[in-house]
VEXRO-297066 format. One record per residue (C-alpha): residue number from 1; x negated, y negated, z negated. Coordinates in Angstrom, 2 decimals. Example, Ala and Ser with C-alpha at 12.3 -4.5 7.8 and 13.67 -1.06 7.14 Angstrom:
REM residues 2
  num       c1       c2       c3
    1   -12.30     4.50    -7.80
    2   -13.67     1.06    -7.14
***
This chain:
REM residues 446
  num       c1       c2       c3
    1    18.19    -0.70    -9.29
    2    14.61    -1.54    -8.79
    3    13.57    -5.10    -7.85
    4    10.87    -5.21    -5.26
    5     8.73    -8.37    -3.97
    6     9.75    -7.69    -0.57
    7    13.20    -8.86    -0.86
    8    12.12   -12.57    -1.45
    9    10.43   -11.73     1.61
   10    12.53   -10.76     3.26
   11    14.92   -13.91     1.81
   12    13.09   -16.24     3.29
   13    12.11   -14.46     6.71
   14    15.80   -14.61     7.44
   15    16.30   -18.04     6.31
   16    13.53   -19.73     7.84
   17    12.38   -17.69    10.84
   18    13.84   -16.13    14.08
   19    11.72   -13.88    15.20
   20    12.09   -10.35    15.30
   21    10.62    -8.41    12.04
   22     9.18    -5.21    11.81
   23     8.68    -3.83     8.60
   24     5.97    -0.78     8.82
   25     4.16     1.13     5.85
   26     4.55     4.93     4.67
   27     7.24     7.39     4.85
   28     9.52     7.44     0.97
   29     8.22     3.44     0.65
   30    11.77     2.15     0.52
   31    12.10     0.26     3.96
   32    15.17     0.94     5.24
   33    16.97     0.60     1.90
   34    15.36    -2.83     1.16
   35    16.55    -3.89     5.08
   36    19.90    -2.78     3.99
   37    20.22    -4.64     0.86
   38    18.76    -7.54     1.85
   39    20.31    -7.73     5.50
   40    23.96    -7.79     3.97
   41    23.11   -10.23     1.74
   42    22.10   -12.30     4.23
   43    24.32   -11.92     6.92
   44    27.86   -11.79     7.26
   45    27.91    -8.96     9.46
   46    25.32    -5.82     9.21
   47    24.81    -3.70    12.22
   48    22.44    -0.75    11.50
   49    21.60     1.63    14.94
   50    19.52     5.04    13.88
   51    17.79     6.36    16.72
   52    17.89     9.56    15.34
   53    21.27    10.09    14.08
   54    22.43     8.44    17.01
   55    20.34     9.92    20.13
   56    22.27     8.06    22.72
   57    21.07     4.46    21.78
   58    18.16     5.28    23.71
   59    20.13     4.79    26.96
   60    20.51     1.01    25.98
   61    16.52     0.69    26.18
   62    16.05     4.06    28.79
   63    15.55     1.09    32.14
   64    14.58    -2.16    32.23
   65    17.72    -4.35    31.36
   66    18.00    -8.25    31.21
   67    18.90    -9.25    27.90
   68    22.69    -9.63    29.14
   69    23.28    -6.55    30.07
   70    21.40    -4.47    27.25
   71    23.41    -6.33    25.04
   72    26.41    -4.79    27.05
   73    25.26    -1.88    25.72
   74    24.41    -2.55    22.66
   75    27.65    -3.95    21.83
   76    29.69    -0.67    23.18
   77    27.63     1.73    20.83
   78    27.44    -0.27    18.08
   79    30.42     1.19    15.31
   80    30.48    -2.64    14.11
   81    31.47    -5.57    15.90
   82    28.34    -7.91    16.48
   83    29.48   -11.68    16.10
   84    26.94   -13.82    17.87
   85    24.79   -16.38    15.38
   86    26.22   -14.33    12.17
   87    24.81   -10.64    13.02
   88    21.53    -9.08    11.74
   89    21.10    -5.73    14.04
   90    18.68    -3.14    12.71
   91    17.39    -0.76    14.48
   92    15.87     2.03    12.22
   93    13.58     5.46    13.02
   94    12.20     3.01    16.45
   95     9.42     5.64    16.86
   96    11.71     7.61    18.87
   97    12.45     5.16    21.41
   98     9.46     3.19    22.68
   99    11.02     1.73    25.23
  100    12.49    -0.97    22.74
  101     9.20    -2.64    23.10
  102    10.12    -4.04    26.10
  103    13.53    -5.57    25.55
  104    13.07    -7.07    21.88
  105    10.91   -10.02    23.72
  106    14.68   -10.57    25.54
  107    16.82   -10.07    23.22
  108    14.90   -12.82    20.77
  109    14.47   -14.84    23.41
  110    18.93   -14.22    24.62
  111    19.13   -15.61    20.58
  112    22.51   -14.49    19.59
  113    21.28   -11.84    17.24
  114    18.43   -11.67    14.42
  115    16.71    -8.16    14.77
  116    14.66    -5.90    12.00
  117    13.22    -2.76    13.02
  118    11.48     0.12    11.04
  119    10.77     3.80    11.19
  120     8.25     6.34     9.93
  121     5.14     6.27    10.92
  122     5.10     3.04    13.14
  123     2.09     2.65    13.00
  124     1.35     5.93    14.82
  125     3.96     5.73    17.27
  126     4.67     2.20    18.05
  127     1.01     0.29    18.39
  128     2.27    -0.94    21.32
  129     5.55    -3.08    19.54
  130     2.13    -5.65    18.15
  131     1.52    -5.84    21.53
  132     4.72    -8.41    21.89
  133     3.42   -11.95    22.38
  134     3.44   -14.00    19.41
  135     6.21   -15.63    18.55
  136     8.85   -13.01    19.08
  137     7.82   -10.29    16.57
  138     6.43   -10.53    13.05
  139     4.93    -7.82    10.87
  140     5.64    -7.12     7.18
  141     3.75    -3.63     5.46
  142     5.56    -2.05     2.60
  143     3.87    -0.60    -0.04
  144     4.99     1.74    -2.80
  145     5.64    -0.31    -6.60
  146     2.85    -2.05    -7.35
  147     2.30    -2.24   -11.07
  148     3.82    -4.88   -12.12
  149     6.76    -4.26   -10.22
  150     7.11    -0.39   -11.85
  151     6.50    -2.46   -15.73
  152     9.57    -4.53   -14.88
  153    11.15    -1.48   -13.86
  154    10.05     0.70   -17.03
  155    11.92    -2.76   -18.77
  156     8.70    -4.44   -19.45
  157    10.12    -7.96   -21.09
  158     9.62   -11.31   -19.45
  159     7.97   -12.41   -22.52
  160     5.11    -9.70   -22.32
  161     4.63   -10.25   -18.46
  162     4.48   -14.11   -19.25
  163     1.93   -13.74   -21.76
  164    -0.18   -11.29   -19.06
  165     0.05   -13.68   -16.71
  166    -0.79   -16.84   -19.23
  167    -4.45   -14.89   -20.54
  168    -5.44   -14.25   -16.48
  169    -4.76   -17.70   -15.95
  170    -6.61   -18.88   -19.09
  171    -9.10   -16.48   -19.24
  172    -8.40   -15.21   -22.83
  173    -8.14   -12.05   -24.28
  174    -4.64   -10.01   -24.41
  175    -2.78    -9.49   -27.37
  176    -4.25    -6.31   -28.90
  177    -0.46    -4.78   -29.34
  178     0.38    -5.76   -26.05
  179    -2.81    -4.55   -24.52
  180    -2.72    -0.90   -25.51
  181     1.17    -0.75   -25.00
  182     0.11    -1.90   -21.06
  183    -2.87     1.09   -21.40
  184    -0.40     3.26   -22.23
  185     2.17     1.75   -20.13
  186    -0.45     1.76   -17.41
  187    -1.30     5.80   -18.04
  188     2.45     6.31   -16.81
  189     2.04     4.60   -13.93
  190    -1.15     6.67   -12.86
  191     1.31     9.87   -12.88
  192     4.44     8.58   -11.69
  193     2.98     6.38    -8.96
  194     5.00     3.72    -7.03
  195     7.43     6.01    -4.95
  196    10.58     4.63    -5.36
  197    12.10     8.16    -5.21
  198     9.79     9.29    -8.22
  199    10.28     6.22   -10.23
  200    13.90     6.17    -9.74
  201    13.48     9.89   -11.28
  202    11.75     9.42   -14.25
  203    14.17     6.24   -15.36
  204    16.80     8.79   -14.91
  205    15.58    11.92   -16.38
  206    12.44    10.65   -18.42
  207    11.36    14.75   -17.59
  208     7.99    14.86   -16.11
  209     8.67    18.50   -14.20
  210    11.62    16.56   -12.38
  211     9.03    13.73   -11.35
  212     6.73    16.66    -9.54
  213     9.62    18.06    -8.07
  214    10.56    14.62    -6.38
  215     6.13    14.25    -5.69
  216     6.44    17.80    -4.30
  217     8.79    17.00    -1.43
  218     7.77    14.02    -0.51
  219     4.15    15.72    -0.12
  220     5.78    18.25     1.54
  221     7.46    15.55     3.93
  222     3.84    14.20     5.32
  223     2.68    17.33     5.77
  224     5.76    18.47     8.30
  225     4.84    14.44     9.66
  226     1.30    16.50    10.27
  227     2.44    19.52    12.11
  228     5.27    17.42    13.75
  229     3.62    14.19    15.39
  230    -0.01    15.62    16.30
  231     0.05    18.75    17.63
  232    -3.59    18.34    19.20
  233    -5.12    17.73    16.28
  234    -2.60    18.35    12.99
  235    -5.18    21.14    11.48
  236    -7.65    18.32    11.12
  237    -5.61    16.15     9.66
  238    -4.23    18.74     7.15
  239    -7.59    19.53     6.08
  240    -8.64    16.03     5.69
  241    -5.61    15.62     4.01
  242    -5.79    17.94     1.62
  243    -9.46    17.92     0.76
  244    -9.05    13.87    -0.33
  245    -7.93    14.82    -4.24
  246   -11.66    17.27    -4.60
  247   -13.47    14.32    -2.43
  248   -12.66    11.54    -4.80
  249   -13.56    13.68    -7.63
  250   -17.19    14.52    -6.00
  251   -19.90    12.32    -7.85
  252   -20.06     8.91    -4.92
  253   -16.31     9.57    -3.62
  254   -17.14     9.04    -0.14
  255   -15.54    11.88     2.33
  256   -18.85    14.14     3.50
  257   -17.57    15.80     6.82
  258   -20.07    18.55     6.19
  259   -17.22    19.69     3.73
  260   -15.15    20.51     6.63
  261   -17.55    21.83     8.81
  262   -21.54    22.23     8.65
  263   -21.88    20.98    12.30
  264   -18.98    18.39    11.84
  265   -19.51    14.90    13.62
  266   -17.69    11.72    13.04
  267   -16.53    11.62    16.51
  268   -14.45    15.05    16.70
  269   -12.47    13.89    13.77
  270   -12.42    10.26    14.20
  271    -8.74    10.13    15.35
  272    -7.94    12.50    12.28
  273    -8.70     9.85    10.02
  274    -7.10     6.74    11.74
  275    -3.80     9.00    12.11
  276    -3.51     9.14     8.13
  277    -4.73     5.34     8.01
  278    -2.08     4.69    10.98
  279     0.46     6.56     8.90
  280     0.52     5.00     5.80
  281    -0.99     7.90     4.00
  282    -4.23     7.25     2.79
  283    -5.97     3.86     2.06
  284   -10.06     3.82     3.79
  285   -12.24     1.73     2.76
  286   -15.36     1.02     4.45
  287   -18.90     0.85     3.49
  288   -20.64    -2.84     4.09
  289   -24.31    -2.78     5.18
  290   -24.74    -5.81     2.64
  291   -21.92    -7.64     0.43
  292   -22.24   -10.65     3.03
  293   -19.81   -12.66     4.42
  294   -18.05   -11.72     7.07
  295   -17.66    -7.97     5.51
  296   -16.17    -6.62     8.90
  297   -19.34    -7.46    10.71
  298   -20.95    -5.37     8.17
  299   -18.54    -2.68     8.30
  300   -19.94     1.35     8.69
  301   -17.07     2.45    10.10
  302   -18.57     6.33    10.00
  303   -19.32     6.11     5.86
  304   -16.08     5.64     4.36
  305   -14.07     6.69     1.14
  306   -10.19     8.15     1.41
  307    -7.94     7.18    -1.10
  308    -3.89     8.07    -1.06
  309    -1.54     5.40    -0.87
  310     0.06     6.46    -3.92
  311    -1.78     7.32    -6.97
  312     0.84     9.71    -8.45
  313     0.54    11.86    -5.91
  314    -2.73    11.85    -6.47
  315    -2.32    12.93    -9.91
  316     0.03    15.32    -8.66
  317    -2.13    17.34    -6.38
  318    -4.97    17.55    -9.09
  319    -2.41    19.44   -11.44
  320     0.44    19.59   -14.13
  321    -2.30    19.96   -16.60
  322    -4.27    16.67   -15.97
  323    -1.11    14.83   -15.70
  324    -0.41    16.08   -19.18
  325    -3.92    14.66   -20.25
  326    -3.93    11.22   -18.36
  327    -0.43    10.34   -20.27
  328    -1.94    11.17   -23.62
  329    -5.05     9.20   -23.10
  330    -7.51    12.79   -23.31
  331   -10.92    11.01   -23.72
  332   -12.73    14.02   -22.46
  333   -11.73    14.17   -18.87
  334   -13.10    11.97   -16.33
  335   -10.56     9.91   -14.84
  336   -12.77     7.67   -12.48
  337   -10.83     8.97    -9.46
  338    -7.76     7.81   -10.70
  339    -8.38     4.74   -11.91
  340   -10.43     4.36    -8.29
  341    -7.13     5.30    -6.40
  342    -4.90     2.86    -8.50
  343    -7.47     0.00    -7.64
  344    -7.46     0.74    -4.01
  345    -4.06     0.20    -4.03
  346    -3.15    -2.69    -6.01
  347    -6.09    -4.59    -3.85
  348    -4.49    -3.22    -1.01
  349    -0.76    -3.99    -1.88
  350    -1.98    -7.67    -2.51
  351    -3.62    -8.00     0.93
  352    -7.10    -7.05     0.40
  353    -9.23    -5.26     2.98
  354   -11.22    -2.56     1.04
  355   -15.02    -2.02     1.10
  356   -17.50    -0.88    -0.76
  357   -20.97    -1.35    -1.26
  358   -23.57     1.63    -1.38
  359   -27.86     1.23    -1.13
  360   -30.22     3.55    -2.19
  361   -32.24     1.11    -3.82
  362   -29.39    -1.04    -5.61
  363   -26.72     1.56    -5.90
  364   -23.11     1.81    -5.19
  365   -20.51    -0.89    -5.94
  366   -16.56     0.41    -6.07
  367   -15.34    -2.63    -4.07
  368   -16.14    -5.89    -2.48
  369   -13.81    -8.33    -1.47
  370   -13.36   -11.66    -0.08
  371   -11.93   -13.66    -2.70
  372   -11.58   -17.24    -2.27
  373   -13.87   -17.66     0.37
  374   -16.40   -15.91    -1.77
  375   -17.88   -12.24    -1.74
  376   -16.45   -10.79    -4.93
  377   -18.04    -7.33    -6.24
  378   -15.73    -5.22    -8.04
  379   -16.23    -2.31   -10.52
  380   -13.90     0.38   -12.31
  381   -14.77     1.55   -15.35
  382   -12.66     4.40   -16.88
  383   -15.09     5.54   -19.68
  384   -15.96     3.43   -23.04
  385   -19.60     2.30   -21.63
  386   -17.85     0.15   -18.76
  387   -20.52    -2.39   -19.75
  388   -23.22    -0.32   -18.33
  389   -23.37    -1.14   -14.31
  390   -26.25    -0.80   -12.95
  391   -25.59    -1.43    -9.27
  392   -23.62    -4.06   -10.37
  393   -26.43    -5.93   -11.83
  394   -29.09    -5.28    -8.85
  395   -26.68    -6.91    -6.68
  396   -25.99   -10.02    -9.11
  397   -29.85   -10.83    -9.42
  398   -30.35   -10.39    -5.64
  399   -30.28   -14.17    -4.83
  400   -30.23   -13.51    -0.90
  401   -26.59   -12.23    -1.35
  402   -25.43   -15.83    -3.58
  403   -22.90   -13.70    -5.43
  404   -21.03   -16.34    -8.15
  405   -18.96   -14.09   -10.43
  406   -17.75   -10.34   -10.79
  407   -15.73    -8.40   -12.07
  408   -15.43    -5.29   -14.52
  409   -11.66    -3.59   -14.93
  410   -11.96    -1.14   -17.40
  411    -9.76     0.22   -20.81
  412   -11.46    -2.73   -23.03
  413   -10.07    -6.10   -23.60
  414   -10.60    -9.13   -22.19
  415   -14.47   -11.05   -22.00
  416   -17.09   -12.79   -20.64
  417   -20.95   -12.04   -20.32
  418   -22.68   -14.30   -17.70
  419   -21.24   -14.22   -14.46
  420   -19.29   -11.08   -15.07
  421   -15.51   -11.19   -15.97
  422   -14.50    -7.58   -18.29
  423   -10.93    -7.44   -17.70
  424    -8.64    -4.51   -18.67
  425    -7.73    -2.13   -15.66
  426    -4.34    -3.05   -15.64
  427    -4.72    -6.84   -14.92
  428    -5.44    -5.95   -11.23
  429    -2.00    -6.49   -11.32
  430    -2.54   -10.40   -11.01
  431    -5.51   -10.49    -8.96
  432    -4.57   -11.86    -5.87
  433    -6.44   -13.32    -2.63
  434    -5.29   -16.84    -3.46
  435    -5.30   -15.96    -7.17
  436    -5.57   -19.19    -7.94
  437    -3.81   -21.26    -5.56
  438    -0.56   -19.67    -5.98
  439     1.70   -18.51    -8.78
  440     1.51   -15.13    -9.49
  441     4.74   -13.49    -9.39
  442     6.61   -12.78   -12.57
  443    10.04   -10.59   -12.18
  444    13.42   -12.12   -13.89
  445    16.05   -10.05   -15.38
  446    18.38    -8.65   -13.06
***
């Protein structure tokens, strides 16, 4: 079974909090089956309501009820008997009855239940549920494995994850045997992604063709979401969708409309984007003006890059072939895409909000984030001259911007040179927001 960070989450939300929790992120993420396990542990008695298995739920929520009497409801649909103070209720696929927005305030309010929802695509279909006042309804996002989550699930020892986690918090160099087993372990991750479906898959079968065939239909899975959920404007999206893989391979990664259509404007396609933002699918980051703080009031909002929001499907859609290469470590493909998409996500998984810096005059940075109150620049290198970064440097001897310290994640070992940090690629695994502050966390055997 894999162990996820979201069910000491989800722990303590239960212990220590009564709102309402909605837990949103991509389709194949593993929310419902972390709700489950965690929700029976919790609570003595488990009532799960599918509002598509189960179509006529949506009569409970169809008029406006007081809490009393949708409870009445609830309570004679429900195949389990709900025992006041000792019931979690969850109500799962919630994008196919809106209406629930209304009561949940209620029911929280009523208190004899504790409520979870989830669904796909929520945040397509249910803006509206953030719309609840504060204090009823919290939001958790799901994210596919990060990496250190799929090494403990590959049976990466406590004793090499401790030692990781020991040289990011001293600043010392890896153990060399340890640091090209985590490059190599880190080369599996790149094709096998985070999926919990696709992971599951290869501990089972260890058979790479069985891992595509899981990738496969869970590709094929967003692109009926496509076709299913906006009609008006689903051949868009499937051609932004599908053109992301050749984008991130073109020379500056940023998505060029004029690759979908000579005369196309950011406007017309606009929504196309946020959909597969809303959806979970792809991870955009922004362009910043300058690397100043606040970023979002430098934010471009029209110049952005499109990454998935799983890097092995990324490696997926490229093909069998470069798969084949990435897991042997081929040193004569480029795999700055890759190791671009497997950033984007570990920053994003940790609760950074991507950007990236381009000029003309200084060049482009991959990412800049704010890190401890601080703008922190942030550069992947997947070749052997990662010390060459030439944007990277403009930026650190432009004064006006009062950069402190950057950092380079690339296939070497750990060093220092100035004010820039050389770390290898896959210690983005520890980089957090509050990197410092907190403990990073280390898995235990299960």
């Amino acid at each position: 079974m894999l162990n996820r960070k979201i069910y000491s989450y989800l722990r303590s939300f239960f212990e220590n909090d009564k709102k309402a929790l909605l837990v949103s992120g991509a389709r194949q993420v593993g929310k419902t089956f972390a709700i489950r396990k965690v929700g029976k542990e919790c609570f003595e008695h488990f009532v799960e309501l599918n509002f598509i298995e189960n179509p006529k739920l949506k009569s409970i929520f169809e008029q406006p009820h007081d809490a009393k009497a949708t409870l009445l409801r609830l309570s004679a649909l429900a195949e389990t008997q709900l025992v006041p103070r000792k019931t979690l209720v969850f109500f799962d696929e919630v994008q196919e009855c809106p209406e629930i927005v209304t009561s949940i305030k209620f029911l929280v309010d009523e208190g004899s239940y504790r409520y979870v929802m989830s669904g796909s695509l929520l945040g397509v279909e249910l803006n509206d549920l953030r719309s609840v006042p504060v204090g009823y309804l919290a939001e958790k996002e799901m994210n596919p494995l990060d990496f250190e989550e799929f090494s403990e699930a590959i049976g990466m020892s406590d004793e090499v994850l401790g030692h990781l986690q020991k040289c990011f918090e001293n600043k010392q160099p890896v153990d060399k045997v340890v640091h090209e087993k985590m490059l190599e372990l880190l080369r599996l991750y790149l094709v096998v992604g985070g999926l919990p479906a696709v992971v599951t898959k290869y501990i089972e079968t260890n058979n790479l063709q069985m891992v595509r065939q899981e990738q496969e239909n869970i590709i094929n899975l967003y692109r009926k979401d496509i076709a299913k959920y906006d009609p008006d404007n689903r051949l868009y999206i499937k051609d932004i969708f599908d053109m992301i893989p050749s984008e991130l391979n073109a020379r500056n990664k940023r998505f060029i409309l004029k690759s979908l259509h000579e005369k196309a404007k950011f406007e017309r396609y606009k929504n196309s984007f946020l959909w597969l933002a809303d959806a979970g699918v792809a991870l955009p980051t922004y362009n910043v003006e300058e690397p100043r703080l606040p970023l979002k009031l430098n934010e471009q909002r029209s110049l952005f890059k499109l990454f998935l929001n799983d890097v092995g499907l990324l490696a997926y859609l490229y093909s069998v072939q470069f798969q084949q290469q990435i897991i042997i470590g081929e040193t004569n493909i480029n795999f700055g895409a890759i190791f671009e998409n497997f950033a984007a996500q570990e920053l994003h998984a940790h609760g950074y909000t991507l950007y990236y810096f381009n000029s003309k005059k200084q060049g482009e940075l991959d990412f800049v984030v704010e890190h401890d109150g601080r703008i922190l620049p942030i550069e992947i290198k997947s070749g052997k001259d990662y010390k060459r970064h030439n944007a990277l440097s403009n930026v650190m001897a432009n004064a006006e911007y009062d950069i402190r310290s950057a950092i380079v994640f690339s296939n070497g070992n750990y060093e220092v040179q100035g004010r820039v940090d050389y770390w290898p690629v896959y210690m983005l695994m520890y980089l957090q927001p509050t990197a410092f502050e907190n403990p990073v966390f280390v898995f235990k055997p299960m």
